[in-house]
C-alpha positions as CSV (number, residue, x, y, z in Angstrom):
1,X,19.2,1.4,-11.6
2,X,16.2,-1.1,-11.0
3,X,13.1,-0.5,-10.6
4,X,12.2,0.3,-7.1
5,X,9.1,-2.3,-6.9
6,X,11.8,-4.7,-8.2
7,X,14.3,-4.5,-5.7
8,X,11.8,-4.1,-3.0
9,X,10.1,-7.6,-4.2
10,X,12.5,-10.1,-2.4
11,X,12.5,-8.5,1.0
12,X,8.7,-8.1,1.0
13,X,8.3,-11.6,-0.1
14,X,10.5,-12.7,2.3
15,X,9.2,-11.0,5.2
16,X,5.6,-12.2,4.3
17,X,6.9,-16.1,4.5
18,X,8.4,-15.0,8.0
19,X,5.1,-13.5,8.7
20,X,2.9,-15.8,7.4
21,X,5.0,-19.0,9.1
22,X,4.8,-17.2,12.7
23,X,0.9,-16.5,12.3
24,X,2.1,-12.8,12.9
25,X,0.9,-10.8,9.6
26,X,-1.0,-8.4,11.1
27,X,2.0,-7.5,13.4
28,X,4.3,-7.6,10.8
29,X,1.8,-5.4,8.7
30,X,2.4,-2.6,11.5
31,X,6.0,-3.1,12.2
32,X,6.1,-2.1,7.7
33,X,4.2,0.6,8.2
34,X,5.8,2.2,11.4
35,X,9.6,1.6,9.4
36,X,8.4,3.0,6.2
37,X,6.8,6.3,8.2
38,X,10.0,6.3,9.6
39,X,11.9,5.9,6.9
40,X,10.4,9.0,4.7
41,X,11.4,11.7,7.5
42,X,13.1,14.1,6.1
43,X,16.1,13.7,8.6
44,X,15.9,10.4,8.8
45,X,15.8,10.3,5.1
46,X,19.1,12.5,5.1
47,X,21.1,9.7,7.0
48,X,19.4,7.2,5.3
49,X,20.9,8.6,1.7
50,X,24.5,10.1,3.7
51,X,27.2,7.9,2.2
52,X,29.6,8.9,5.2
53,X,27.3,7.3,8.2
54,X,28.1,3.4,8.2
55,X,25.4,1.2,7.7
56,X,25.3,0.3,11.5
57,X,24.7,3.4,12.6
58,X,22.0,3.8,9.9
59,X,20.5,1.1,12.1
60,X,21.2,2.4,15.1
61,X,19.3,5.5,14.1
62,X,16.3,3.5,13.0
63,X,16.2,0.5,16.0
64,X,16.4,3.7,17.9
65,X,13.2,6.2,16.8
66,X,11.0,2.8,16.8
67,X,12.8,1.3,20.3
68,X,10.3,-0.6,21.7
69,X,8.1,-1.2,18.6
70,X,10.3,-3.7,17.1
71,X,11.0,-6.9,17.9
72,X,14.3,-8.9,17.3
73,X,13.4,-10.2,13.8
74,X,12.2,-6.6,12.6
75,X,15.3,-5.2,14.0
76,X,17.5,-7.5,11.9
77,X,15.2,-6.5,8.9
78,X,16.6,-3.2,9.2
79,X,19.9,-4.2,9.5
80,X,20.1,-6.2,6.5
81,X,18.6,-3.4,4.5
82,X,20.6,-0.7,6.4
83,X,23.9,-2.8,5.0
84,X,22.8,-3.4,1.7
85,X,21.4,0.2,1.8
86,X,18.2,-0.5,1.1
87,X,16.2,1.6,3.8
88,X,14.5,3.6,1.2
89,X,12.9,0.8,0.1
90,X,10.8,0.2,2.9
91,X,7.9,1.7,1.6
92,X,7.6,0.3,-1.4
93,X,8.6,-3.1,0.9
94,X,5.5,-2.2,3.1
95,X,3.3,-1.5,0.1
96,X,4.5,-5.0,-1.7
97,X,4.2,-7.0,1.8
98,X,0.1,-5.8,2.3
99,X,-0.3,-6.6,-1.6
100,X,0.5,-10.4,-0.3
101,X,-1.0,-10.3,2.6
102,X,-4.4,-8.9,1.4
103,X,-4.1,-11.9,-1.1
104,X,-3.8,-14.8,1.5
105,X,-6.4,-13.5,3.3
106,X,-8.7,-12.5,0.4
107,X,-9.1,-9.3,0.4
108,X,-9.0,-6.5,-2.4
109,X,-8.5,-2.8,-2.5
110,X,-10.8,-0.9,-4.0
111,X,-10.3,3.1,-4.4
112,X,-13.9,4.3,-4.9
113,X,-14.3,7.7,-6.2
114,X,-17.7,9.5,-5.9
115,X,-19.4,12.6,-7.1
116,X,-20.7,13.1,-3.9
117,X,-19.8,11.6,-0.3
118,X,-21.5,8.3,-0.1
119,X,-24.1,7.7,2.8
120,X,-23.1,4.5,4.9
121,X,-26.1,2.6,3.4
122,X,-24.9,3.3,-0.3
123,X,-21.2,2.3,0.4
124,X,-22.4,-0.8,2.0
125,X,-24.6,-1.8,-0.7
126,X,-21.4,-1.0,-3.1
127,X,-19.2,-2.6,-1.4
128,X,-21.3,-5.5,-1.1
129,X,-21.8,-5.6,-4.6
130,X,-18.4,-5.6,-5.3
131,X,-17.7,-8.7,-3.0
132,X,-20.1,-10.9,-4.9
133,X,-18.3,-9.8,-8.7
134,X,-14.5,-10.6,-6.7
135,X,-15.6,-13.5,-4.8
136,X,-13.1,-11.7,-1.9
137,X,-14.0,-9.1,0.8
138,X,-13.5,-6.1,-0.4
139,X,-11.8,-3.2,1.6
140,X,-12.9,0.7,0.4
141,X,-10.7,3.6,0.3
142,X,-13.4,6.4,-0.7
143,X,-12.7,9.6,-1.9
144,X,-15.0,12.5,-3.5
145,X,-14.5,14.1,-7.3
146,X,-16.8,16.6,-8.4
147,X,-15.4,16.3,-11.5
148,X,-17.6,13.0,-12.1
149,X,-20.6,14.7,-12.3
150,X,-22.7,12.0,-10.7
151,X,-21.8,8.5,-10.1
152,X,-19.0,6.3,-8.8
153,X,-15.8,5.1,-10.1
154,X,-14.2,2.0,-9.0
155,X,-10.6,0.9,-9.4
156,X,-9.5,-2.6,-8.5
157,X,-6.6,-3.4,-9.4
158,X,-5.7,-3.4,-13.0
159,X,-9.8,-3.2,-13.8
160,X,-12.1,0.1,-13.7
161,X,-15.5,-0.1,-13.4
162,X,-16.4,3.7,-14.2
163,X,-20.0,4.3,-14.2
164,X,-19.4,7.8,-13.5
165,X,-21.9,10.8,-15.6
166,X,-18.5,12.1,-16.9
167,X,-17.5,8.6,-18.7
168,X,-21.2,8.4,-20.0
169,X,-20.6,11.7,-21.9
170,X,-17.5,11.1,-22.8
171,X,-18.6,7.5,-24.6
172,X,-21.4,9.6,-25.8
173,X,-19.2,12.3,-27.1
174,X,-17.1,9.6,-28.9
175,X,-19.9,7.7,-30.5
176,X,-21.6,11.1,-31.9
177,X,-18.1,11.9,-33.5
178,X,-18.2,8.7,-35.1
């Protein structure tokens, strides 16, 4: 079987031109996330995977839970994937979808990892920091490691900036050995 982030890669893309052309990302950013929450309920996940419920009723079951919430072209989203029975894709979908989106409108993740918790001043400054190296704004997601020692570790993207006490000694460790 394909990769997951493979066959979730055309409907993303697809629903970001959609988005994009309407001037509705944001909404559409929503409507992704609300779908893939609903999609990874355990009952809902159980119809979702049942090879006996058509693929309408799939639908039904998802237009439904999110009645309301969605408008006409979100509903049709999950009818195409209920029929080509894709639904478990959609978090991967929604995870694929803010990767573009965060790229048109220049902004990065970045998973900070502290030692300690970070006073607003010093995630600030970081953060700051950060956006000058990227050239984009940079959007946190902070989270605390005692492991580290002292320090921060940053992951963006593909690149790690670890400046960490625990990386120190382990460079250290590995130059002594050598």
């Amino acid at each position: 079987m394909a990769e997951i982030s493979t066959l979730a890669r055309p409907y993303a893309e697809a629903v970001f031109r959609i988005a994009d052309a309407s001037g509705k990302l944001g909404e559409w950013s929503g409507t992704l996330s609300n779908l893939a929450n609903v999609s990874v309920d355990s009952a809902i996940s159980r119809a979702i995977n049942d090879p006996n419920l058509p693929a309408p009723k799939v639908a039904g079951i998802f237009i439904h839970v999110l009645a309301g919430k969605l408008t006409a072209e979100a509903e049709n989203l999950v009818r195409v994937l209920a029929e080509n029975r894709r639904l478990e894709l959609l978090p991967e979908i929604a995870s694929q979808y803010e990767m573009l989106k965060n790229e048109r409108e220049g902004i990065v993740e970045a998973q900070i990892v502290s030692a300690f918790p970070l006073a607003d001043a010093q995630l600030a400054e970081l953060v700051s920091g950060l956006e000058k190296r990227t050239g984009k704004r940079v959007r946190p997601q902070v989270s605390v490691d005692s492991e580290l020692i002292a320090g921060v570790r940053v992951v963006i993207g593909d690149k790690v900036i670890d400046g960490s006490a625990r990386a120190q000694l382990t460079a250290l460790e590995a130059a002594l050995k050598h």
